[in-house]
C-alpha positions as CSV (number, residue, x, y, z in Angstrom):
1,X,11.8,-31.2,-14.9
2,X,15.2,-30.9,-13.7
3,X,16.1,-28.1,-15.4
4,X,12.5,-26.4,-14.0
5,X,13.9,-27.3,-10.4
6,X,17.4,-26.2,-10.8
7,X,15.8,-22.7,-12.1
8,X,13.7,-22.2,-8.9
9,X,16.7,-23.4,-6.6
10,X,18.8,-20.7,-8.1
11,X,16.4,-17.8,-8.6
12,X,15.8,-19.1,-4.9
13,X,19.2,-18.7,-3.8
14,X,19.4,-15.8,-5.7
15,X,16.6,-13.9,-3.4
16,X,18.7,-14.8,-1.1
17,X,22.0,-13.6,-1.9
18,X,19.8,-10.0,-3.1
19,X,18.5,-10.5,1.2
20,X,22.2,-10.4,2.3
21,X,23.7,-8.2,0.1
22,X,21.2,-5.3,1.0
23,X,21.0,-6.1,4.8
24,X,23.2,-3.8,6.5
25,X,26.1,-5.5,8.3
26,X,26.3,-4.9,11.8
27,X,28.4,-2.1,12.7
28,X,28.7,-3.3,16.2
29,X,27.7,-0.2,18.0
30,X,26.9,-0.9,21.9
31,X,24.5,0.7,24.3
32,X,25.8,3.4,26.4
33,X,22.4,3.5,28.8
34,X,21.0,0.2,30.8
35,X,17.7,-0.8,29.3
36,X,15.2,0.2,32.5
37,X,13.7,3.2,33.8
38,X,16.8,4.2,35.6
39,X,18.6,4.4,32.0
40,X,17.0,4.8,28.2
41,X,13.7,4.9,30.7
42,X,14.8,8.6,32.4
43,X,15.8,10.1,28.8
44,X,13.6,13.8,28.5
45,X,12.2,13.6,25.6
46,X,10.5,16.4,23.5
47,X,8.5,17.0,20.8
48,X,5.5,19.2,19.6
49,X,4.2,19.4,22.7
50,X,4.8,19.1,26.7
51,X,4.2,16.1,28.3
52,X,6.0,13.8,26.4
53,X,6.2,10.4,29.0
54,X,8.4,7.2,28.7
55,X,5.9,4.5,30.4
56,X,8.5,1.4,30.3
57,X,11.8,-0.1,29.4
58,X,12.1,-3.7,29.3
59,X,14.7,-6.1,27.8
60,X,13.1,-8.0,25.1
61,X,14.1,-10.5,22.1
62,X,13.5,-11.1,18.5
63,X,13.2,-14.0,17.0
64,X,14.7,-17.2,18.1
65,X,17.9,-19.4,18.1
66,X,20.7,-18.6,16.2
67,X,19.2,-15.8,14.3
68,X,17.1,-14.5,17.3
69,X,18.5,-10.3,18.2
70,X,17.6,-8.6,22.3
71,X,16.7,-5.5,22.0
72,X,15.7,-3.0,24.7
73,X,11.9,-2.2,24.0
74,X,10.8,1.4,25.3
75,X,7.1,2.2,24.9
76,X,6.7,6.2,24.7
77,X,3.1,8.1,25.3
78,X,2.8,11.5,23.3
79,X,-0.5,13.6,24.3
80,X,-3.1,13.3,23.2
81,X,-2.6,9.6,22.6
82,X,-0.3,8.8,20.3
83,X,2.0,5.4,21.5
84,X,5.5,5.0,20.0
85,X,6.9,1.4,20.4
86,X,11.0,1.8,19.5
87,X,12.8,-1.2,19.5
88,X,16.7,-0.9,20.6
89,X,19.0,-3.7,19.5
90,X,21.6,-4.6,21.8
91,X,24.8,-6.6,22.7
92,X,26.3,-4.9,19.7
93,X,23.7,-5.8,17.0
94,X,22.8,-2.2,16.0
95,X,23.3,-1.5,12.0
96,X,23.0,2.2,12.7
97,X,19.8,2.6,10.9
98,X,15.9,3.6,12.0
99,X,13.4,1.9,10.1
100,X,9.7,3.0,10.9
101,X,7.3,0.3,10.0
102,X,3.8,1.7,8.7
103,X,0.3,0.5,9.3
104,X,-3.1,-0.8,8.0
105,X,-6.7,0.3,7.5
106,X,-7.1,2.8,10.3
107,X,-4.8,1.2,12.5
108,X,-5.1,1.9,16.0
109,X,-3.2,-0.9,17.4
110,X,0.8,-0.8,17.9
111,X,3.1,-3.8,18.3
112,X,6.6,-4.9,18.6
113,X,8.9,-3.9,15.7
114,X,10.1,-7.1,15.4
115,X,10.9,-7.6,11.6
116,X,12.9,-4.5,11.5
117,X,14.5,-5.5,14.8
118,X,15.7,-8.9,13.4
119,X,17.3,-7.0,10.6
120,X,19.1,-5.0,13.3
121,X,17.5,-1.8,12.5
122,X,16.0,0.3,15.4
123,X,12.6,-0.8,14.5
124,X,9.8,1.8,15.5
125,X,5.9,1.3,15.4
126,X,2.8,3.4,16.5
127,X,-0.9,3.1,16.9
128,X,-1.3,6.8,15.2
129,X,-3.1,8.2,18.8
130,X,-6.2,5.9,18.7
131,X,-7.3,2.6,20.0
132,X,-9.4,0.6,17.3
133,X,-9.6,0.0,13.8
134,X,-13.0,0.7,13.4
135,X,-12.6,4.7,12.3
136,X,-14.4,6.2,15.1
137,X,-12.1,8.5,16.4
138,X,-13.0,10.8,13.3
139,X,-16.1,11.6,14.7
140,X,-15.7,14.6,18.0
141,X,-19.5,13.9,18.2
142,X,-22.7,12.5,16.3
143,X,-25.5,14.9,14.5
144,X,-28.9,15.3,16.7
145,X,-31.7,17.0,16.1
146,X,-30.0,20.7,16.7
147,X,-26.5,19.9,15.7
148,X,-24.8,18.7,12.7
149,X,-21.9,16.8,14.3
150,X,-18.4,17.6,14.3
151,X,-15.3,16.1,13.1
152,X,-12.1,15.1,15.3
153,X,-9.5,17.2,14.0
154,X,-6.7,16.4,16.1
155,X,-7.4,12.5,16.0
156,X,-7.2,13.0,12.1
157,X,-4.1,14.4,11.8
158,X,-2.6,12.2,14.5
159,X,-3.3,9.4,12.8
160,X,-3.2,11.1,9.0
161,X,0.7,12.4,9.4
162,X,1.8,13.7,13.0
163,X,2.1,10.1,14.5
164,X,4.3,9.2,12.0
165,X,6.9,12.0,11.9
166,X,6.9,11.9,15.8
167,X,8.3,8.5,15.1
168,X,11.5,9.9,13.6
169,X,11.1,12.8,16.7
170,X,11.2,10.4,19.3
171,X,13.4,7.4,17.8
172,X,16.3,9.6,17.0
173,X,16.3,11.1,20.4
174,X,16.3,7.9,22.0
175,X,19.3,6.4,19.4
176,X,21.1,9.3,20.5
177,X,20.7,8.8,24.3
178,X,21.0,5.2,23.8
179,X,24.0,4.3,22.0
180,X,25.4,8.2,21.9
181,X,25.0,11.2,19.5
182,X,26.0,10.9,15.7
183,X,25.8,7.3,15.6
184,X,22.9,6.8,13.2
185,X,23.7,6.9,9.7
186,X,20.6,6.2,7.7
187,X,16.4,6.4,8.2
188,X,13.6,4.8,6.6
189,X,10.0,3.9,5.9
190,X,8.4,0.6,5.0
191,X,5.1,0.1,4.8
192,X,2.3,-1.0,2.3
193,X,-1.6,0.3,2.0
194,X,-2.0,2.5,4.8
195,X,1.9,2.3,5.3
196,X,2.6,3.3,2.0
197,X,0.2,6.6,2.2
198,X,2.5,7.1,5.7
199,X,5.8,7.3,3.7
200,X,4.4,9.5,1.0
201,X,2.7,11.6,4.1
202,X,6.2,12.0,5.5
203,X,8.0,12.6,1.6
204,X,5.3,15.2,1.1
205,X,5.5,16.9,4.5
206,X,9.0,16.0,6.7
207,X,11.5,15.5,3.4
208,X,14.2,15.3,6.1
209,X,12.5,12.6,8.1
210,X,13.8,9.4,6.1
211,X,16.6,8.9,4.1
212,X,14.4,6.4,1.9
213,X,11.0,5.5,1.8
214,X,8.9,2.1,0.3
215,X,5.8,2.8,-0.5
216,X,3.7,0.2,-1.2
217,X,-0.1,0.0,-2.5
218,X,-0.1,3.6,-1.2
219,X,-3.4,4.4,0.4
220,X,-3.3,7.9,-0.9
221,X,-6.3,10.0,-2.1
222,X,-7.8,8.3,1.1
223,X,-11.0,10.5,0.6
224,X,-11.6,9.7,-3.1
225,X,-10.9,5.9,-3.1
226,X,-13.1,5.0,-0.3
227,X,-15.9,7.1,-1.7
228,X,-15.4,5.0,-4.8
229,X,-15.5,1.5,-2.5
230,X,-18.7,1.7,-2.3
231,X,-19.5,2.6,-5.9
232,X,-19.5,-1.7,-6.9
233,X,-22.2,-2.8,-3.7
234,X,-24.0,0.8,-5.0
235,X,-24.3,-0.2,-9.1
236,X,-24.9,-3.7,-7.8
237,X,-28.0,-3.1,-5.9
238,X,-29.4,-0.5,-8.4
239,X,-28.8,-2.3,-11.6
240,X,-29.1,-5.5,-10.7
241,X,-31.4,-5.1,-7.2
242,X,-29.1,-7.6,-5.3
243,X,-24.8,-8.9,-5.1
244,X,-24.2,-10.3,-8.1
245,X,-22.4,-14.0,-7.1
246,X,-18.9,-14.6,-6.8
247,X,-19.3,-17.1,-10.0
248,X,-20.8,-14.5,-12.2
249,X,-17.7,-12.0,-11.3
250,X,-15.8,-14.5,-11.8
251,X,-16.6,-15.7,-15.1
252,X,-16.8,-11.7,-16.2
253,X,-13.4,-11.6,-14.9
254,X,-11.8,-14.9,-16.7
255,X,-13.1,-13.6,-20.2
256,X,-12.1,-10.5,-19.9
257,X,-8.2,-12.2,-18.8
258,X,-9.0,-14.2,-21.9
259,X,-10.2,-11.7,-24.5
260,X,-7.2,-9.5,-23.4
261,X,-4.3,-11.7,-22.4
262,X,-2.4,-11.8,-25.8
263,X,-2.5,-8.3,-26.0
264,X,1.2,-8.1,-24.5
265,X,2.7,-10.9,-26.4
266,X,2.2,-13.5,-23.9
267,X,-0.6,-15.6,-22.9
268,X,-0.1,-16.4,-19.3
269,X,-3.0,-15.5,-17.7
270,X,-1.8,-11.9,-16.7
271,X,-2.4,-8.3,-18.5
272,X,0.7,-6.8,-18.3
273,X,-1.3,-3.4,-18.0
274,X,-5.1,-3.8,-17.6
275,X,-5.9,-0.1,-18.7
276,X,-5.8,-1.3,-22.5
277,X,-8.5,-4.2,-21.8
278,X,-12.1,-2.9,-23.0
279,X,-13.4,-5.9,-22.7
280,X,-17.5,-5.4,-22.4
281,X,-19.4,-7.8,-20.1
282,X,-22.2,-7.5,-22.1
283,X,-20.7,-9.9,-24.4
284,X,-21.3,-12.7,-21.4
285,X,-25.1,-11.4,-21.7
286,X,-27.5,-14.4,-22.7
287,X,-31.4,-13.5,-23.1
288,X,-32.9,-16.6,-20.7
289,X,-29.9,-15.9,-17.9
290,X,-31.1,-15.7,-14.7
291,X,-29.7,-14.8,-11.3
292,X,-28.8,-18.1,-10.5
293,X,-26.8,-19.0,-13.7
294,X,-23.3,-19.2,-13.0
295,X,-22.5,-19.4,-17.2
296,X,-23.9,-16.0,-18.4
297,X,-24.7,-12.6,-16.8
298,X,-28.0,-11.0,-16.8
299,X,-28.2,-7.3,-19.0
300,X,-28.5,-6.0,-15.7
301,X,-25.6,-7.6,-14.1
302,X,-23.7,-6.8,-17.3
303,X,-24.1,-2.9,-16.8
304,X,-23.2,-3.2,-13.2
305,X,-20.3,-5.5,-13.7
306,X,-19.0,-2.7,-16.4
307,X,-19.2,0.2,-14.1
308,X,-17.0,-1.6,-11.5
309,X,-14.6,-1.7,-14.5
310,X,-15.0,2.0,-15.3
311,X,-15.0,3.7,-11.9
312,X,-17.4,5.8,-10.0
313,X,-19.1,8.8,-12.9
314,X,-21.6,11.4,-12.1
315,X,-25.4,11.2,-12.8
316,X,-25.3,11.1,-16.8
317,X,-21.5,9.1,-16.6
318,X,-19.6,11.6,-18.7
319,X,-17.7,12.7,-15.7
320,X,-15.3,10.5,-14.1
321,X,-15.0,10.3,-10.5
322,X,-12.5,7.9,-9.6
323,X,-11.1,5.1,-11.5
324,X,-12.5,1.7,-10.7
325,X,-11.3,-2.2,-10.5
326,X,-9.0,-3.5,-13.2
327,X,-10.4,-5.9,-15.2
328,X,-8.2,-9.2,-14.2
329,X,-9.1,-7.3,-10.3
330,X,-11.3,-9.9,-8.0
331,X,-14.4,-8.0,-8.0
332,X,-16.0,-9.8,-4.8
333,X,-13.0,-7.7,-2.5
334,X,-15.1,-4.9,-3.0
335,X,-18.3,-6.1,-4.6
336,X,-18.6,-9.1,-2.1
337,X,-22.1,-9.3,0.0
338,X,-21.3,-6.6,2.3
339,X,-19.8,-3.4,1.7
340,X,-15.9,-2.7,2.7
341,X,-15.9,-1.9,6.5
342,X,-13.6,1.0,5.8
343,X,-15.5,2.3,2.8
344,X,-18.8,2.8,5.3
345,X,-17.0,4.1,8.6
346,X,-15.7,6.8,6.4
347,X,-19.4,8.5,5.6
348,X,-19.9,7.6,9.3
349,X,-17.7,8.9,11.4
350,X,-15.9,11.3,9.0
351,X,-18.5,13.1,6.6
352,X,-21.9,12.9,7.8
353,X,-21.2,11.6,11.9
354,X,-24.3,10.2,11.9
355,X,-23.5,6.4,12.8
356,X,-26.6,5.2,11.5
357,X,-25.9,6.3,8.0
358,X,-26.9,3.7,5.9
359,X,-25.3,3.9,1.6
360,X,-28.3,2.2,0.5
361,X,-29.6,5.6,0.8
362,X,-27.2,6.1,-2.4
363,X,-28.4,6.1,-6.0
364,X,-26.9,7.8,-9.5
365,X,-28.5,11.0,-8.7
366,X,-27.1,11.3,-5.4
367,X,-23.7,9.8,-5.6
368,X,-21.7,12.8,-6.9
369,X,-22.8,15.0,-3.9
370,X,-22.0,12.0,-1.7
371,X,-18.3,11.8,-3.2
372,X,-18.4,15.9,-3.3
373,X,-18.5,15.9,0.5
374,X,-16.5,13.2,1.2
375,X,-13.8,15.3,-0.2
376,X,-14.6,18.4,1.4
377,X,-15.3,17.2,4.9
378,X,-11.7,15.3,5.4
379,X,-9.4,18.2,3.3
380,X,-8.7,19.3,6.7
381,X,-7.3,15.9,7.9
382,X,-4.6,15.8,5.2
383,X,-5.3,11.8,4.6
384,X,-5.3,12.9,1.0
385,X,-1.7,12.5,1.1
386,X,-1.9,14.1,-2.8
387,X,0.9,16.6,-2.7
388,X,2.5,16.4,-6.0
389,X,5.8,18.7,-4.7
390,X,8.2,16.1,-3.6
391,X,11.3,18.9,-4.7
392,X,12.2,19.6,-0.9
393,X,12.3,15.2,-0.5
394,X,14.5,15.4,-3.9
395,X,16.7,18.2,-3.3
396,X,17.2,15.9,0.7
397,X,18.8,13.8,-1.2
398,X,16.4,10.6,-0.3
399,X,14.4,8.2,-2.2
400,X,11.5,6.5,-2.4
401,X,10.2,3.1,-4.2
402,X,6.1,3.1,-5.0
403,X,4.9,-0.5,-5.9
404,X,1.1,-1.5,-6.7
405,X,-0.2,-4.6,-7.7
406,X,-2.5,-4.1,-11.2
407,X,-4.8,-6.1,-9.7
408,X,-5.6,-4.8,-6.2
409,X,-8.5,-5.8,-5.0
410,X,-8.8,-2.9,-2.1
411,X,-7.0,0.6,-3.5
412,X,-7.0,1.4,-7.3
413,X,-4.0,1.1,-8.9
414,X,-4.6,3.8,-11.6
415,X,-5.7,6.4,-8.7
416,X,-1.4,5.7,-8.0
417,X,-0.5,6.0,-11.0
418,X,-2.7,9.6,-11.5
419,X,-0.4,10.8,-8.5
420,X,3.3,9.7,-9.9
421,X,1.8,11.5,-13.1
422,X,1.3,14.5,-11.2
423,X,4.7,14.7,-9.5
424,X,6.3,14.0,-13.1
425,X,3.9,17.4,-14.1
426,X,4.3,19.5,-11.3
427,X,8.4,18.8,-11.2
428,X,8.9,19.0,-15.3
429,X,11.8,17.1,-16.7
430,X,9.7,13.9,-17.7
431,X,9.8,10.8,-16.0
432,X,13.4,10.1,-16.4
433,X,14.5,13.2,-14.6
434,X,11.5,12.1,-11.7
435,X,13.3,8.8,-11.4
436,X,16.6,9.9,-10.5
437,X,15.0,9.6,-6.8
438,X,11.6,8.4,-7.0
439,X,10.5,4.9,-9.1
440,X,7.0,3.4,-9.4
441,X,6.8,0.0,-10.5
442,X,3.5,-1.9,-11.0
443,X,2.7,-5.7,-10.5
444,X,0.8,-7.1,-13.4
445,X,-1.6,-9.8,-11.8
446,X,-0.4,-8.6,-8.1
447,X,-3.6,-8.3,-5.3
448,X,-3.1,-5.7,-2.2
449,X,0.0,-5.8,-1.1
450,X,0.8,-9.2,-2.9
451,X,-1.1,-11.7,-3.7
452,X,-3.0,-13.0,-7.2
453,X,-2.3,-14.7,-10.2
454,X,1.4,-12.7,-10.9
455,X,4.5,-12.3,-9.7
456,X,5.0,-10.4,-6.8
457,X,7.5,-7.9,-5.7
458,X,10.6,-9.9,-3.5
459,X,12.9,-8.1,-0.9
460,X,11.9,-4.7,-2.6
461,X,12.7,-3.1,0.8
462,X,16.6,-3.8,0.5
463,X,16.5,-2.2,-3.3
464,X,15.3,1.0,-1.4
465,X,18.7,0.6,0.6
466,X,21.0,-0.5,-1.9
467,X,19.6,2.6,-3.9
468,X,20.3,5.1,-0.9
469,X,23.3,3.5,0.4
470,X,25.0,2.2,-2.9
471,X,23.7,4.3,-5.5
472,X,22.4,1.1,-7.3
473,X,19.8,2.3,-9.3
474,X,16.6,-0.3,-8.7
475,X,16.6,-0.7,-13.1
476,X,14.2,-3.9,-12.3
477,X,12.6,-5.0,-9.5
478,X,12.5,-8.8,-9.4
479,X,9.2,-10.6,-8.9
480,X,8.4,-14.2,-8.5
481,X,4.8,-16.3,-7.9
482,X,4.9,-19.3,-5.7
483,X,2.9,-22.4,-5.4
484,X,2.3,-24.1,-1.9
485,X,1.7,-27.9,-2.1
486,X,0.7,-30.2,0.6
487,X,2.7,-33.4,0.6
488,X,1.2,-36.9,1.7
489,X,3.0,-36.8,5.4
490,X,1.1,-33.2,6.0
491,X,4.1,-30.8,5.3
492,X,3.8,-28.3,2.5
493,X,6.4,-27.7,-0.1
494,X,6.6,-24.1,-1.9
495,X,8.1,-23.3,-5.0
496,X,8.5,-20.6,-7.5
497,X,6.8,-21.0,-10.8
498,X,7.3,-18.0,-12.4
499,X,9.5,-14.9,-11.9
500,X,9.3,-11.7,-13.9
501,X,11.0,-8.4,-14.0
502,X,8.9,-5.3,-12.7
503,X,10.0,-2.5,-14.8
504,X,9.8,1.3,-13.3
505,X,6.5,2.9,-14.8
506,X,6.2,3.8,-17.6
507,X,8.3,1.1,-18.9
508,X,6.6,-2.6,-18.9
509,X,8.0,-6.0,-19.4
510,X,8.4,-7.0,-22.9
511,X,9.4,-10.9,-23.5
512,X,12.2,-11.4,-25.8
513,X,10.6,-14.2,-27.7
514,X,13.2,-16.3,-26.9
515,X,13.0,-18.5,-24.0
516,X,10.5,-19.5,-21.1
517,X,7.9,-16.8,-20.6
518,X,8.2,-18.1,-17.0
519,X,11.8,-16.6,-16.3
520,X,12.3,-13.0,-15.6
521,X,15.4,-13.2,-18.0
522,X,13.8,-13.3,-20.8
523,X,12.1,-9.8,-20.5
524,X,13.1,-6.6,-21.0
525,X,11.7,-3.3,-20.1
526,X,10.5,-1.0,-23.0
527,X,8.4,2.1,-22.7
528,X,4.7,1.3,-22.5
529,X,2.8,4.1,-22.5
530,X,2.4,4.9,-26.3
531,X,0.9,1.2,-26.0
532,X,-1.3,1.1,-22.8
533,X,-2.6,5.2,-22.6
534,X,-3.4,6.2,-19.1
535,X,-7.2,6.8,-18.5
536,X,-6.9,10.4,-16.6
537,X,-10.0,11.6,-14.9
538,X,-11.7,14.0,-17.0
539,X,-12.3,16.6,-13.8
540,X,-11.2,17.2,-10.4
541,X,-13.9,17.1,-8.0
């Protein structure tokens, strides 16, 4: 036991020391411009269009106490509606780096850039030209009875790409007026689902943009994988005729951990890479199961639970759509009782505008020419975020860290993998000469954006810098799991229980056999793909 302690103080410490030793150190660099309308408040600012309005400049402050930073908060409106929150450190506190922070679902809210801020980054944030997260502003306006409806091109690509590069626009222009020209030295992007799409949207299309990019449960192939969301509440309701309970999923789920977990070398609970795992929920099938048993699955509920695990297929199922849930994935995130808000809006307000749309209307027969037109109708939005040609971000000299958890509940992790594959064909060289400047690492056991049964990712936006900055090539990332316990007096005590290395794809973490499974030391990365093959889809729709 005190051994076990003394090994989560230090990998403790340790995440610690890896926190500092990334950070930037201040550089000291001092405002030349008053925070207020009068100063950073009367900069001109351009950008793709005219109009271009700074609406206030207020002192503000991150944080609190000894560790709290001011900063001078300027909020910028770009037509059509696009609002651009940049956060300026002052009294000296500047690191001489802009760090754009991404967004989630369909965003439409913007907020302080207070994380990046108390790093003493010039922090920047954006709403993407929207108000809401509901996905509305697709839709130009609904189909009636003489009119098929129209999509919201502009609002799509505001919020798809050109949001997000007029962050760099507009932050650099105000650094620049703010503490003088030629003072910044570095840019980047973090940001996770959504976010992550963003910084492969700004790789793929402004390469000069960021200096480094982490990308995180990348939201990419935004028309495909939300056309597959609701491919689970769809097999569930015409296999089965109603949502199979969380216990049934859950016990399909454990026995599939079960039947596969040894398959790595280690029996923890985790599949280091689910794509090998054929488990068959059949086998769970009992002939006097009913709905209500929480021990056994129905045949019915069987084939449903099976085509979660496979992925969305055309009519006869010898076509692959897009890939599906990892087993080890907790199916009820998108096979719960109702359908992923996200997943319906889409059809909405996006394919069809017709808000009354309803996907019960969808069956086998029907489901291909549903995910047909889903891709078709949003091409022109660019949300696919799919380009494979990242040579101009390359050649910038930047780079960019992908993570996904195996086990996200949300986007599909092979749908990430699929796109690193088809940089690594498209560029040539294999994937050691694509990881000179671009790394994917995936999270056995990790949920969206963290989360689950495995260890996640820790401070991987400081390997991004350390990469860029020092040329320290991210060889591992280091993961941990925690544990949150509530002590008698009400307080909670957290502590690390496991910690693994996360190895850049295609290599995976191989245990020594020597040593505690439980410590990231006793791994080492070996080249996993002759062992877990990659499930490609058979077509492109």
């Amino acid at each position: 036991m005190k051994i076990q302690k003394r090994l989560i103080t230090a990998v403790a410490f340790l995440f610690f020391l890896m926190a500092l030793a990334a950070v930037p150190a201040s550089a000291g660099v001092e405002e030349i411009m008053t925070c207020d309308m009068v100063g950073i408040g009367s900069t001109a600012l351009t950008a793709d269009v005219t109009g271009v309005q700074i609406l206030s400049a207020t002192p503000d402050t991150a944080g609190s106490g000894s560790s709290a930073v001011p900063y001078c908060l300027v909020k910028v409106l770009v037509p059509q509606a696009i609002n651009i929150w940049v956060g300026l450190p002052t009294g000296g506190n500047w690191n001489q780096r802009l760090q754009s922070l991404g967004g989630g679902g369909y965003a439409g809210s913007v907020s302080k850039p207070t994380s990046a801020v108390l790093a003493r980054y010039v922090g920047i944030t954006t709403d993407t030209g929207h108000t809401g997260g509901s996905g509305t502003f697709g839709m130009l306006y609904p189909k009636t009875s003489t009119s098929p409806g129209a999509p919201n091109i502009p609002l799509q690509i505001d919020f798809s790409y050109r949001s997000e590069h007029l962050m760099a626009v507009i932050g650099k222009q105000l650094i620049d007026a703010f503490y003088g020209t030629n003072k910044l030295l570095y840019s980047y992007w973090n940001g996770c689902s959504t976010g992550g799409r963003q910084g492969l949207a700004m790789a793929q299309r402004y390469p000069e943009d960021y200096n480094g990019i982490l990308s995180g449960a990348p939201a990419i192939h935004f028309d495909r994988f939300q056309a597959e969301q609701i491919w689970p509440q769809m097999v569930q309701y015409r296999d089965a005729g109603y949502v199979i309970s969380t216990a049934k999923k859950t016990l399909a789920t454990n026995a599939a951990i079960a039947a596969c977990d040894a398959l790595d070398g280690v029996v923890d609970g985790l599949l280091t890479d689910p794509r090998v795992c054929t488990y068959d929920a059949q086998n769970l099938v009992t002939k006097t199961c009913t709905s209500s048993d929480a021990i056994c699955l129905t045949a019915s509920e069987a084939s449903a639970i099976n085509k979660m695990w496979f992925g969305a297929t055309n009519e006869k199922g010898n076509k692959l759509l897009w890939y599906g849930q990892t087993r080890g994935t907790n199916l009820d995130g998108l096979g719960g009782t109702i359908p992923f808000s996200i997943a319906t809006a889409q059809p909405k307000y996006w394919v069809y505008f017709d808000p009354n749309w309803d996907w019960h209307v969808l069956d086998y027969g029907n489901y291909e020419a549903f995910f047909d037109d889903t891709v078709f109708e949003m091409a022109a939005s660019g949300t696919a975020t799919d380009n494979p040609n990242l040579a101009p971000f390359r050649d910038h000299g930047s780079k960019i860290i992908i993570w996904h958890g195996f086990n996200d509940q949300l986007i599909m992790p092979e749908g990430t993998i699929d796109y690193y594959d088809q940089v690594v064909n498209y560029l040539g060289g294999g994937y050691d000469h694509v990881k000179d400047f671009a790394r994917l690492f995936m999270a056995p056991g990790v949920g969206h954006c963290g989360g689950g049964a495995g260890p996640s990712p820790q401070n991987t936006f400081n390997y991004v810098v350390d990469w860029v900055e020092n040329g320290v090539v991210p060889d591992t990332i280091l993961a941990a799991h925690t544990t949150t316990v509530r002590n008698p007096d009400g307080t909670f005590t957290t502590t690390i229980d496991r910690t693994r290395p996360l190895c850049p794809y295609p290599d995976v973490a191989v245990w020594t056999g020597e040593g505690s499974t439980d410590e990231a030391a006793n791994f080492v990365c070996k080249r996993g793909r002759d062992n877990y093959p990659h499930r490609n889809r058979q077509t492109t729709p």
